[in-house]
gemmi code that builds the backbone of each chain (N, CA, C; Angstrom):
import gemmi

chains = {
    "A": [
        ("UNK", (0.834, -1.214, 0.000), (0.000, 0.000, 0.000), (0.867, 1.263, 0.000)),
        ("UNK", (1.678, 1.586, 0.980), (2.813, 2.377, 0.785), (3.698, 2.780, -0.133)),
        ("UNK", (4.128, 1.422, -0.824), (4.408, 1.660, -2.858), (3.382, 2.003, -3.602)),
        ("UNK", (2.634, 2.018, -3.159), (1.473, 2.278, -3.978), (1.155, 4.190, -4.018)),
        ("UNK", (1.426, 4.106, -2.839), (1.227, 6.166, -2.505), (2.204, 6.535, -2.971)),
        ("UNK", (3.841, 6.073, -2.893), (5.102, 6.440, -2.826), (4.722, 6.902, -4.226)),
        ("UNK", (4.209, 5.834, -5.292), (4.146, 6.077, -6.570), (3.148, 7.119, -7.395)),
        ("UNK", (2.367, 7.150, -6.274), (1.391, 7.932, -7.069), (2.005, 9.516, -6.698)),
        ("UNK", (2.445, 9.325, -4.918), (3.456, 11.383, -4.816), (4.121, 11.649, -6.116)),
        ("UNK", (4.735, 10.525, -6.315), (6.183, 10.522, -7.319), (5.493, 10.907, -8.750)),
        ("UNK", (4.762, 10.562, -8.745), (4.087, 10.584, -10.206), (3.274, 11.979, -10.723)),
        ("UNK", (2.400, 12.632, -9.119), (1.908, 13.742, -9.135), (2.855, 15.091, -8.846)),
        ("UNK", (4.342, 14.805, -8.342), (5.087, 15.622, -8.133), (5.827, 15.960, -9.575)),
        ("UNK", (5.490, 15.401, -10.780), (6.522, 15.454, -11.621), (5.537, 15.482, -13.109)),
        ("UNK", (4.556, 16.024, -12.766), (3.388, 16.080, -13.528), (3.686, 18.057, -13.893)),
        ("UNK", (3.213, 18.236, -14.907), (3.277, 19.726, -15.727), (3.096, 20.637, -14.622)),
        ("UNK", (1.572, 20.716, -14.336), (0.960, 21.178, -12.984), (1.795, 21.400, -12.098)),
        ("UNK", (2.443, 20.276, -11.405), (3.190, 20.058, -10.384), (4.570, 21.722, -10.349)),
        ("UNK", (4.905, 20.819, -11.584), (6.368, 22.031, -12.482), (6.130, 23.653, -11.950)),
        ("UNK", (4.703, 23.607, -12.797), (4.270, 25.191, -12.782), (4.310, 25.526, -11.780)),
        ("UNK", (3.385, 25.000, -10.559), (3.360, 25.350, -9.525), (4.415, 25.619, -8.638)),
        ("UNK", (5.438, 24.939, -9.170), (6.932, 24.795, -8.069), (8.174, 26.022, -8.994)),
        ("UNK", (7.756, 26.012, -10.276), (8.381, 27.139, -10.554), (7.885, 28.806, -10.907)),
        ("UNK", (6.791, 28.942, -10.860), (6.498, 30.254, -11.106), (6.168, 30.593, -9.422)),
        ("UNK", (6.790, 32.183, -9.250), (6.894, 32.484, -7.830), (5.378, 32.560, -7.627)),
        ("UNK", (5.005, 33.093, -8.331), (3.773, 33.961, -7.517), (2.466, 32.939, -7.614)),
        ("UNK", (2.696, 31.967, -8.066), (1.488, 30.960, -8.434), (1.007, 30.502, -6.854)),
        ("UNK", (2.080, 30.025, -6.147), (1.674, 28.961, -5.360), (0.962, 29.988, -4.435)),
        ("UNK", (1.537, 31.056, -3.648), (1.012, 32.350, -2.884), (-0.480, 32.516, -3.427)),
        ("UNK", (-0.662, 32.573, -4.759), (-2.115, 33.040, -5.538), (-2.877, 31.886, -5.127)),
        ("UNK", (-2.995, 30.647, -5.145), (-3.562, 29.534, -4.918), (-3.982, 29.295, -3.520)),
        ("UNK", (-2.675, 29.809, -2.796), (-2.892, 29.445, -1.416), (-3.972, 30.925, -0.424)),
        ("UNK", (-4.260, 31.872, -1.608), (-5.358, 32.742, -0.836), (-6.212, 32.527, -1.531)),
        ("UNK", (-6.377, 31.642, -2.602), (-7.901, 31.726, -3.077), (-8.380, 30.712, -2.454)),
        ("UNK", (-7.368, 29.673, -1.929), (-7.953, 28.757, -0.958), (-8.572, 29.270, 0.422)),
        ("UNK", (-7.877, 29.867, 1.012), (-8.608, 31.142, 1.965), (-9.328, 31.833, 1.918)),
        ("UNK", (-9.479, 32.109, 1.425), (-11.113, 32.782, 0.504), (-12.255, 31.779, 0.556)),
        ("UNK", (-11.803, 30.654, -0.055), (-12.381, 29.546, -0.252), (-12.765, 28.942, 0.867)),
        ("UNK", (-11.628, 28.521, 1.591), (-12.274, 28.112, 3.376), (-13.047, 28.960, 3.712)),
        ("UNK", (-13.028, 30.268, 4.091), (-13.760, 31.466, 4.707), (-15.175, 31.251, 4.126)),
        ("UNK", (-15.251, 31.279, 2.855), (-16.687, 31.206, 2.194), (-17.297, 30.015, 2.738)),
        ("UNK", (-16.614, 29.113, 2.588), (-17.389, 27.817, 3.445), (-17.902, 27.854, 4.369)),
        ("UNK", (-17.016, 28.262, 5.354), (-16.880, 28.173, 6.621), (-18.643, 28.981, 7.183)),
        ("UNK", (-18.370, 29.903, 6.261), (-19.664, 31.313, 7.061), (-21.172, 30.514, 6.043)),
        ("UNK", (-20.870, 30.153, 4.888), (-21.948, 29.811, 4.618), (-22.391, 28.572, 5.129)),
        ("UNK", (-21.813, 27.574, 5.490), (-22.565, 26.496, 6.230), (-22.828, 26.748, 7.631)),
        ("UNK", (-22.081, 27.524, 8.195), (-22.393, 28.582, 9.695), (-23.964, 29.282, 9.631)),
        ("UNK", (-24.304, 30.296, 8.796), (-25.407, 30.547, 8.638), (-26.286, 29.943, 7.953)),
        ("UNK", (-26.113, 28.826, 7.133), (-26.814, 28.056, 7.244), (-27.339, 27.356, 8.349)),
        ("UNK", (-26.469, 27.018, 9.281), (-26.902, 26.154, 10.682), (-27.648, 27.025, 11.463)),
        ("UNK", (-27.642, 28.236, 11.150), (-27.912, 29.734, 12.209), (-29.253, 29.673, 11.458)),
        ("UNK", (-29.930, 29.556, 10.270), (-31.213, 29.866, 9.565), (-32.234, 28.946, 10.474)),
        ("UNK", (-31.398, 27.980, 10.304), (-31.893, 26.230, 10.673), (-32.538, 26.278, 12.084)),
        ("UNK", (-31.452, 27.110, 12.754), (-31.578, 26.734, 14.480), (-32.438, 28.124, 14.774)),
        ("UNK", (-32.887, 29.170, 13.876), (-33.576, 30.053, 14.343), (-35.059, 29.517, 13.954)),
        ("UNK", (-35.094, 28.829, 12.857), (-36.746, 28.727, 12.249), (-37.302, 27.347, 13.357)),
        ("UNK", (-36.020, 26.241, 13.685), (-36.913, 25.763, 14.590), (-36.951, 26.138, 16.236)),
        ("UNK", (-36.558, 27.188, 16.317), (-36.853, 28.213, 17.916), (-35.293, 27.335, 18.409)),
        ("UNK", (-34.300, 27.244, 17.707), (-33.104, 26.642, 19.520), (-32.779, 27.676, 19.687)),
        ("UNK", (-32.750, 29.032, 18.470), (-31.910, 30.220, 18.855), (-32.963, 31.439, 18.902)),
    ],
    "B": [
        ("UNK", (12.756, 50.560, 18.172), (11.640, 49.674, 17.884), (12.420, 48.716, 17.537)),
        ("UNK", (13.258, 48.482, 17.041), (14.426, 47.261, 16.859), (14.383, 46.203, 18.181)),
        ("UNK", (14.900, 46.706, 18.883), (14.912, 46.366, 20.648), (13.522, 45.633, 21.075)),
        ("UNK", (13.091, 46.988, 21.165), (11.437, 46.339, 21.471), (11.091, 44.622, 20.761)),
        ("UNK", (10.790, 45.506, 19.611), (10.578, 43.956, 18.862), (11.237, 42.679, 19.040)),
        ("UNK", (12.605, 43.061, 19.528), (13.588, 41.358, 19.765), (13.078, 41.128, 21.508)),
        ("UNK", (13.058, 42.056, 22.090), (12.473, 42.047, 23.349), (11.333, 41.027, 23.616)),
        ("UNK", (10.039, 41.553, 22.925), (9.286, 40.558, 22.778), (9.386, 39.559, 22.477)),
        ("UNK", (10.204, 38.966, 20.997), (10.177, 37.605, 20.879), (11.341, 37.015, 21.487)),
        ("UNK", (11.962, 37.661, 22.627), (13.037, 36.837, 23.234), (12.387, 36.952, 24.558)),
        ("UNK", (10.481, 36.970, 24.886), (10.196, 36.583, 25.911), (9.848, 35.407, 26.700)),
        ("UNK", (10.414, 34.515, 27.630), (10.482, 33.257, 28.146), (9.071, 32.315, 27.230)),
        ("UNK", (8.138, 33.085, 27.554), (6.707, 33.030, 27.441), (6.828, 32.471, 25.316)),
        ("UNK", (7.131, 33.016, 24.804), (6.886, 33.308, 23.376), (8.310, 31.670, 22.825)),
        ("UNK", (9.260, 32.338, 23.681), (10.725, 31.378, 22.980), (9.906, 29.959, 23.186)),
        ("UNK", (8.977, 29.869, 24.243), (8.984, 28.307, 24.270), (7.748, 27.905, 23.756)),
        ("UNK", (6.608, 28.744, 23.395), (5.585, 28.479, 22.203), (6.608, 27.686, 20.513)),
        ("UNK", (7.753, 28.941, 20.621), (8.153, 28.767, 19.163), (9.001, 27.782, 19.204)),
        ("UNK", (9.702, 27.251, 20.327), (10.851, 25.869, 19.963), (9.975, 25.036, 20.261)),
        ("UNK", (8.940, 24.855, 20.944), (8.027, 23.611, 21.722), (7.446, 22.818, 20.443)),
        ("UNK", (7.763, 21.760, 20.643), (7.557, 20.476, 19.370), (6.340, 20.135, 19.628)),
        ("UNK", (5.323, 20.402, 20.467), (3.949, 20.132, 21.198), (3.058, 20.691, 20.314)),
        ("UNK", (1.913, 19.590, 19.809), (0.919, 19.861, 18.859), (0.141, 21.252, 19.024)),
        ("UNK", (0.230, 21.382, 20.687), (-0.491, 22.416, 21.627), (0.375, 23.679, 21.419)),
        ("UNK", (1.168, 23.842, 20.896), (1.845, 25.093, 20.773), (1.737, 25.724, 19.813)),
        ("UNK", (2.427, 25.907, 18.857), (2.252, 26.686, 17.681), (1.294, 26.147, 16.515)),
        ("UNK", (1.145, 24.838, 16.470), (0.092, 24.512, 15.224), (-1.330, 24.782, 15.979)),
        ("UNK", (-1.859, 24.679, 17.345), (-2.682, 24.919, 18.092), (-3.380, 26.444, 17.815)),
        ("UNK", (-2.091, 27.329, 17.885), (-2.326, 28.858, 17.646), (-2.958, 29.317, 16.081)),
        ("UNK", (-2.170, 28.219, 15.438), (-2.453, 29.173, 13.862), (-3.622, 28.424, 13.260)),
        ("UNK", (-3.820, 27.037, 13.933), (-5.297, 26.261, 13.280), (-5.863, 27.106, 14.269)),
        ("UNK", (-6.168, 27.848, 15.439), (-7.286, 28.795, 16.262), (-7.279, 30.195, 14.919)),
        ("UNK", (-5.911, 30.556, 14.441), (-5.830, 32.150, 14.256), (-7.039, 31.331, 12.593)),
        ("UNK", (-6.864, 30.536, 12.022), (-7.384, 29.924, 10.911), (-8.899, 30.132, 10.698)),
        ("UNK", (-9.184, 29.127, 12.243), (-11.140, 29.009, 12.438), (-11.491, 30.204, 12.621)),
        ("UNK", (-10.733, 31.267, 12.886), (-11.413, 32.708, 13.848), (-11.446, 33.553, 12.623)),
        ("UNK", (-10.325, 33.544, 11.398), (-10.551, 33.802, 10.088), (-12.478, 33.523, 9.634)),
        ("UNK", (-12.023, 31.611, 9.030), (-12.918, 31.407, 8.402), (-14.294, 31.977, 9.180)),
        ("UNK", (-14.828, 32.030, 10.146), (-15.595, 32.879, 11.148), (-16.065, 33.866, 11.056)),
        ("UNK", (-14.750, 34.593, 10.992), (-14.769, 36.391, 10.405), (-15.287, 36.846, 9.764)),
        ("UNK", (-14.519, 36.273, 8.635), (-14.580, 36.552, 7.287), (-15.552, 35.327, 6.544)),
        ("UNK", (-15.863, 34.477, 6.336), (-16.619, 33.786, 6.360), (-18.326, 34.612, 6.121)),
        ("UNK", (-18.813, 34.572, 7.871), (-19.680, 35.026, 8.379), (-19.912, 36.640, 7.813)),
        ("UNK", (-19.038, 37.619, 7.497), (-19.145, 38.635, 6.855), (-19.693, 38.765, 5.453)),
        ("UNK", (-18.562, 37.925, 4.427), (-18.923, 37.415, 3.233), (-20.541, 36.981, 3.003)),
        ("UNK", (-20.569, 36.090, 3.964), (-22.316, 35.866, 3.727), (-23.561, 37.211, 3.558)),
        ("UNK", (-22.993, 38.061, 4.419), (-23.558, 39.385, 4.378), (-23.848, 40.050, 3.384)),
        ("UNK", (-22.537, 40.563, 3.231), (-22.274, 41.059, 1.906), (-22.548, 40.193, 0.787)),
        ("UNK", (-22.875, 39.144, 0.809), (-23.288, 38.578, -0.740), (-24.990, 38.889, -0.870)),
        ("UNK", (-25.399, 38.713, 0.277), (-26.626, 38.700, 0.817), (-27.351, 40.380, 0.209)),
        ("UNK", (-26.348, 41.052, 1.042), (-26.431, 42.810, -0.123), (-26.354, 43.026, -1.431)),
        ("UNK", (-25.647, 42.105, -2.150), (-25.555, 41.752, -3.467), (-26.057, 41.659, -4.584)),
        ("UNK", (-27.379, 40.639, -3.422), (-28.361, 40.078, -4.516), (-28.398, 38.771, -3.946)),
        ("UNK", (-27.690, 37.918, -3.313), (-27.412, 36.368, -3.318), (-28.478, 35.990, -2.412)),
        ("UNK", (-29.014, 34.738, -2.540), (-30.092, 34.354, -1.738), (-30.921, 34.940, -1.515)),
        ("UNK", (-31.650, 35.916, -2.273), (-33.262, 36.763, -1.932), (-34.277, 36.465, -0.985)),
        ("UNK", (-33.978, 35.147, -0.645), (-35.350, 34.417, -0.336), (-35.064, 34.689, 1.404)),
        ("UNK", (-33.590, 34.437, 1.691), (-33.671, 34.809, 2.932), (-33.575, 36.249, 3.681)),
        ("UNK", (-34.448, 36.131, 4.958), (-34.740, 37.523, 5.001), (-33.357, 38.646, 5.845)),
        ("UNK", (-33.241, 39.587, 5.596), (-32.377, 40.484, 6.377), (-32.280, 40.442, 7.508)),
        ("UNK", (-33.454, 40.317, 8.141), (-33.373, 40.109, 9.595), (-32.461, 39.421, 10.634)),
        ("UNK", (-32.464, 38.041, 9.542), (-32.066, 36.474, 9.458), (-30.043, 36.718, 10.276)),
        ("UNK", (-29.881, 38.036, 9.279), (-28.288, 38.286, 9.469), (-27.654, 39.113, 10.592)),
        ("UNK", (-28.420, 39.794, 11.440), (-28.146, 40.724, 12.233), (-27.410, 39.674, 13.179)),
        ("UNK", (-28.356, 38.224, 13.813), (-27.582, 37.992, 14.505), (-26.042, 37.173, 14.524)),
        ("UNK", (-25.891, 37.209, 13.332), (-23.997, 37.095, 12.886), (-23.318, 37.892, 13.124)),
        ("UNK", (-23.826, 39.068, 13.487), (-22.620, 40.352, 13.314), (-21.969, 40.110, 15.203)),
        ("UNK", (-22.679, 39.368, 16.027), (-21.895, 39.077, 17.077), (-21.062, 38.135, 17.358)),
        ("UNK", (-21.437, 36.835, 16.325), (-20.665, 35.825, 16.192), (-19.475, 36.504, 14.919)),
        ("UNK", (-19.076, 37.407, 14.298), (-18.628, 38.225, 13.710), (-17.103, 38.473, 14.901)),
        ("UNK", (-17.961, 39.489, 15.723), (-16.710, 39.942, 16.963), (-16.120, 38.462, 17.779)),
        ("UNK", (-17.054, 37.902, 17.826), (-16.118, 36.486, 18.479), (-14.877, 36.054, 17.439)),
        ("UNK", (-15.328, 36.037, 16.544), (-13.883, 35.261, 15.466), (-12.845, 36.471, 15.382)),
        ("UNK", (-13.481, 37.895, 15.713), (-12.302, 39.034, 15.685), (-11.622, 38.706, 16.815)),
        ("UNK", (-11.843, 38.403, 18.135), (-11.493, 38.244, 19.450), (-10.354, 37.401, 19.627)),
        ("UNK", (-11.216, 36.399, 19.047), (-10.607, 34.618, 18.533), (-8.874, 35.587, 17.512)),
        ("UNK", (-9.471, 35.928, 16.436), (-8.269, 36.095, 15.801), (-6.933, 37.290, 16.713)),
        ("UNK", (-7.532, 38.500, 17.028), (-6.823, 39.215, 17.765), (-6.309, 38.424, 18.689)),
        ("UNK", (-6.251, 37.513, 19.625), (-5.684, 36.790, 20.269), (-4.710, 35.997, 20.119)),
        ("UNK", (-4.997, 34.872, 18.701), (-4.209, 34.441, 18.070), (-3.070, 34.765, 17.535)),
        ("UNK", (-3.368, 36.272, 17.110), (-3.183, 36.787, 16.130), (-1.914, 38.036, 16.492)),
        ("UNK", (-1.862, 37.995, 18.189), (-0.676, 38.733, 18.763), (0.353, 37.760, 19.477)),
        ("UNK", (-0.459, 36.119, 19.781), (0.973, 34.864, 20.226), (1.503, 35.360, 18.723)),
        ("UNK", (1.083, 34.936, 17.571), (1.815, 34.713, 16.198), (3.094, 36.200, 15.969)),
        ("UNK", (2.422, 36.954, 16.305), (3.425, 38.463, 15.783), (4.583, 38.179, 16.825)),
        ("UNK", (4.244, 37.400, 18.241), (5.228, 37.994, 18.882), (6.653, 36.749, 18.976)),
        ("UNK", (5.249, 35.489, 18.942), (6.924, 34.831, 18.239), (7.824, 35.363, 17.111)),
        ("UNK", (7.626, 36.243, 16.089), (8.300, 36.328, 14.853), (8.501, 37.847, 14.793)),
        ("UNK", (8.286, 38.476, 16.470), (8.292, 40.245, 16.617), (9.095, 40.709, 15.154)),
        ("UNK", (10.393, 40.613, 15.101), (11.687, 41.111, 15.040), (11.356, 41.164, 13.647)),
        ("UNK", (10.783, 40.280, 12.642), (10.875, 39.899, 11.230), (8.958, 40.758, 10.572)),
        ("UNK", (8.096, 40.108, 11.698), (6.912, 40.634, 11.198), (7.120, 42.342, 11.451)),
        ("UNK", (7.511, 42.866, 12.386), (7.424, 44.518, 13.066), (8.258, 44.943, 11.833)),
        ("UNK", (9.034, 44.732, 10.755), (9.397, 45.062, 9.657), (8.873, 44.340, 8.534)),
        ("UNK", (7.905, 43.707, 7.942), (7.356, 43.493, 7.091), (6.467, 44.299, 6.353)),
        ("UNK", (6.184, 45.182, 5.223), (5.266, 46.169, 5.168), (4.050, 45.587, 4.725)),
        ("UNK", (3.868, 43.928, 4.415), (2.630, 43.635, 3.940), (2.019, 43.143, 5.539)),
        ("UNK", (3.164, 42.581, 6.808), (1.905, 42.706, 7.798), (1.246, 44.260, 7.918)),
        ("UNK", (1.985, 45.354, 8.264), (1.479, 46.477, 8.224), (-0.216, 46.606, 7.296)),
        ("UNK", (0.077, 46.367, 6.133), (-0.749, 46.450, 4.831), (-2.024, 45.649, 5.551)),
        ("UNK", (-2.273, 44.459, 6.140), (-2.911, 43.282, 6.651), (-3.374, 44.260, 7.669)),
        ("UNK", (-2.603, 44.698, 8.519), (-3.767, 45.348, 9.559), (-3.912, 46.023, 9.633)),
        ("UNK", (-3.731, 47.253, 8.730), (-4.623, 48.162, 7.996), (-6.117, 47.968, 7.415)),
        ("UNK", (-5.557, 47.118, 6.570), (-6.522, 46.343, 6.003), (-7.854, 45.969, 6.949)),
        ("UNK", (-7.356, 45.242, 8.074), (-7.964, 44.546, 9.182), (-8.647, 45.726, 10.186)),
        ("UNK", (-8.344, 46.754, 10.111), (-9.008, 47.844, 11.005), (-10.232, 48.506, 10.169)),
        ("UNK", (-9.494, 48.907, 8.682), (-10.816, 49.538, 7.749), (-11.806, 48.325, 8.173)),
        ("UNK", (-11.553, 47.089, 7.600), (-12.734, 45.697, 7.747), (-13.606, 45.825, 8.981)),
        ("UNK", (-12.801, 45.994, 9.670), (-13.877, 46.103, 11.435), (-14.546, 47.404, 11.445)),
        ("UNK", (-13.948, 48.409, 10.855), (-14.795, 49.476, 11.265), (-15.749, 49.677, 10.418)),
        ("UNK", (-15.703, 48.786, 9.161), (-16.832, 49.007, 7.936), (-17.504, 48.072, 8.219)),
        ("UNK", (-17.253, 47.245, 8.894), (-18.263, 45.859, 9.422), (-19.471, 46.363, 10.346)),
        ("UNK", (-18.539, 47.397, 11.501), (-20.032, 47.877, 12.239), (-20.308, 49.184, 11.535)),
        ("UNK", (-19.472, 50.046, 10.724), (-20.829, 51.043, 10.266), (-22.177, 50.044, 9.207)),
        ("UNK", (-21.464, 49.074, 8.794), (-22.247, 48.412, 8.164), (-23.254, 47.923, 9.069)),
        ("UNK", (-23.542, 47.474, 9.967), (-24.176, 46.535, 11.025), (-25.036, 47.827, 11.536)),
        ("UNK", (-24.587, 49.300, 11.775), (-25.297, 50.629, 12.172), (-26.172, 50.900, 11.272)),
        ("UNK", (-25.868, 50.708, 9.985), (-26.794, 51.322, 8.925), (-27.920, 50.542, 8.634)),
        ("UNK", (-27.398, 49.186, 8.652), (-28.636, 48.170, 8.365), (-29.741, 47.745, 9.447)),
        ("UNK", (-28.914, 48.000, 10.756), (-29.941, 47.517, 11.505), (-30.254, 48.468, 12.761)),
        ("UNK", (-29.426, 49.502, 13.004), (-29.651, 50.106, 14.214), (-30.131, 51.721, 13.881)),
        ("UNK", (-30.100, 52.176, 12.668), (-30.193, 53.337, 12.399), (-31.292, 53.945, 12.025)),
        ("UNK", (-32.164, 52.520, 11.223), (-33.721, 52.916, 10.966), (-33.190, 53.501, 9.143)),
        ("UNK", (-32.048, 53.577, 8.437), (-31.962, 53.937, 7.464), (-32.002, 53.068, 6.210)),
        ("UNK", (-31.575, 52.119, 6.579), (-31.702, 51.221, 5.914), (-32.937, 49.815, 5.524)),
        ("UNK", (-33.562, 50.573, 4.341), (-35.343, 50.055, 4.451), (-35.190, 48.198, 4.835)),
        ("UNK", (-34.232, 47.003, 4.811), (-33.780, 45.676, 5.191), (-35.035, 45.371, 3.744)),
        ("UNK", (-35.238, 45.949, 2.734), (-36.248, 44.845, 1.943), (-35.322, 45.338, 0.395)),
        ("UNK", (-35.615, 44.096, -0.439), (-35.617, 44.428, -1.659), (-36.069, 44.916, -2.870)),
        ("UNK", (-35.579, 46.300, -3.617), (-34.007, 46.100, -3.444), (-33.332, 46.818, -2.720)),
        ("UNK", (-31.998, 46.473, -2.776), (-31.345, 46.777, -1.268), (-30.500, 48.375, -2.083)),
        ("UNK", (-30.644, 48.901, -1.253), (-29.995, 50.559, -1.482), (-28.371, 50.461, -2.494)),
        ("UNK", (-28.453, 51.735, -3.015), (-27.011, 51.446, -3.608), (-25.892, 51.526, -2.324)),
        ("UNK", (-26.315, 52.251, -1.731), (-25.177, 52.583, -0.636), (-24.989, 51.208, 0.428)),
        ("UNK", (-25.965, 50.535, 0.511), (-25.675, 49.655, 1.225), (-24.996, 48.069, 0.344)),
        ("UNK", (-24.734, 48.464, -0.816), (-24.139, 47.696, -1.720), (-22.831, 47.958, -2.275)),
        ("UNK", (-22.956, 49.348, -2.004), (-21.264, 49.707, -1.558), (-20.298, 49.622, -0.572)),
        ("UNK", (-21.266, 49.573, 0.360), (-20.937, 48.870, 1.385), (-20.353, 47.476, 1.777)),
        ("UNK", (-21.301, 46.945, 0.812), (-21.033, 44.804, 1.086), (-19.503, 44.939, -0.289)),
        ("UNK", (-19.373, 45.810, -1.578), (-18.326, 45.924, -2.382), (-16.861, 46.147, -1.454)),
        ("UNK", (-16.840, 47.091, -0.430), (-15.954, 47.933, -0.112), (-15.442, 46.543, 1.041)),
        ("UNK", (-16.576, 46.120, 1.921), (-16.091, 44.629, 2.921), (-15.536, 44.090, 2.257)),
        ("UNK", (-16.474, 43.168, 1.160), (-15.605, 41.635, 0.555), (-14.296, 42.828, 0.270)),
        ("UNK", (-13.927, 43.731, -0.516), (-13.044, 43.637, -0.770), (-11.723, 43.983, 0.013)),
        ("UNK", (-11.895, 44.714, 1.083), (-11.159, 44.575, 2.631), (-10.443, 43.899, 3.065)),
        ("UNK", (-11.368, 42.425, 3.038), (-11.421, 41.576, 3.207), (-10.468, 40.390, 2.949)),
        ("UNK", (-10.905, 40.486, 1.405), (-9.931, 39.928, 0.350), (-8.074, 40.460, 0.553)),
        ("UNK", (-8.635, 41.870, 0.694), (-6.852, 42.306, 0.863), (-6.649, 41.354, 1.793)),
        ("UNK", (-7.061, 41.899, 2.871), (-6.754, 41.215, 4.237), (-6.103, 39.746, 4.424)),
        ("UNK", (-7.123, 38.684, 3.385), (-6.555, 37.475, 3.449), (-5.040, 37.435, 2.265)),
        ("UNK", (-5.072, 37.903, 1.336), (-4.491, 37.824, 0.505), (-2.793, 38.546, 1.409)),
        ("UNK", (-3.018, 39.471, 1.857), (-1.769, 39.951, 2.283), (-1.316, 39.600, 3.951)),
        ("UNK", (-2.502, 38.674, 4.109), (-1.617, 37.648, 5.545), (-1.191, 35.996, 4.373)),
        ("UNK", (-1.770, 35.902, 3.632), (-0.288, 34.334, 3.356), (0.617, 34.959, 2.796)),
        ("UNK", (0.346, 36.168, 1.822), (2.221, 36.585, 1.514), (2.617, 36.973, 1.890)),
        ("UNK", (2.337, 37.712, 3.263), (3.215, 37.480, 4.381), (4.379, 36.843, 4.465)),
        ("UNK", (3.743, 34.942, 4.234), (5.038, 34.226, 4.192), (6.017, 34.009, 3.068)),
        ("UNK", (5.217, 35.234, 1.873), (6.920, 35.137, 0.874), (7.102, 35.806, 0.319)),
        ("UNK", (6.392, 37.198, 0.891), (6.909, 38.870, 0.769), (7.467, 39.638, 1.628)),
        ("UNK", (7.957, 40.083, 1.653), (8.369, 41.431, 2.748), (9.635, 41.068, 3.334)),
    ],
}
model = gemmi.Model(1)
for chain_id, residues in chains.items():
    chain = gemmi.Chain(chain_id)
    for i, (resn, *xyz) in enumerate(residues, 1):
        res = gemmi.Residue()
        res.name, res.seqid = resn, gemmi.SeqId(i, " ")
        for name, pos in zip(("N", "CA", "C"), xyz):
            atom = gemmi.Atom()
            atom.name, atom.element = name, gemmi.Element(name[0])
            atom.pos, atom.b_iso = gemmi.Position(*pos), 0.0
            res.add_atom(atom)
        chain.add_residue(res)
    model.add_chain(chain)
structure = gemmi.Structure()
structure.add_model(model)
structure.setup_entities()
């Protein structure tokens, strides 16, 4: 199972994607706040979602 | 301010957050400074999309009471968010994109509650659709605050 992951890192580390990402500076920084963005958006919309939920049946 | 700054992060208190190999130490701090983000900002975003246009169906009312769970994730993060500066005083107290970040982070809070004044405490803001231009400049001017805000705390780690 472990050769099995070893091969697939090895395989996804050396993939085009992989390249770009590891050589253009500003890519990985750009990715890593749209992911933050991305968590944040989650985060508040399934939050007020739970907040809609818990007000219409009276917990809040 | 040189001094100062090494001062702080050469305090007993801080040196042993930052060498301590303990799950409870520093990954503890920045997955808290993380949730108090997604929270924040998160819970804001919903707002402002909400001013937008997004989800019509739910009512305005619905949002007022986020804007307190709002200050908890500010609390949450301000907390976090001064262990983190002070392990790294010496390097962050000269960075100009933290500067930029909590700049950023002060306009956000203070446009968060004039926002929260206008919509709900002021009587000016009619809460039905459609929603005022001004109060849509409003939800424009947050998300995008906002956005700085996140954007110039990760390059943080590979600017400045």
């Amino acid at each position: 199972m472990m050769a099995l992951i070893v091969a697939i890192v090895h395989w996804v580390a050396h993939t085009h994607l992989s390249s770009y990402l590891r050589d253009i500076r500003w890519v990985w920084p750009l990715c890593e706040t749209i992911h933050f963005i991305g968590l944040a958006m989650v985060v508040g919309g399934v939050a007020s979602g739970y907040l809609k939920e818990a007000r219409e049946t009276g917990a809040l | 301010m040189f001094s100062v700054l090494l001062w702080i992060q050469n305090l007993p208190v801080f040196v042993s957050i930052a060498e301590s190999s303990s799950i409870w130490a520093y990954p503890t701090v920045l997955t808290l400074h993380t949730v108090g983000l997604g929270w924040l900002v998160g819970l804001n975003t919903v707002v402002n999309l909400r001013l937008l246009g997004v989800g019509k169906r739910v009512p305005f009312a619905t949002f007022e009471r986020l804007f307190p769970m709002m200050w908890w994730g500010f609390w949450l993060n301000l907390a976090t968010g001064v262990i983190l500066f002070c392990l790294d005083a010496n390097h962050k107290g000269h960075q100009w994109i933290f500067w930029a970040k909590i700049g950023s982070i002060i306009l956000a809070m203070f446009l968060l509650q004039s926002e929260r004044n206008y919509m709900f405490r002021g009587g000016e803001c009619p809460a039905v659709d459609p929603v005022p231009s001004k109060a849509r400049r409003y939800a424009w001017a947050s998300l995008g605050l906002w956005w700085i805000a996140t954007a110039t705390g990760r390059l943080m780690a590979y600017v400045g």
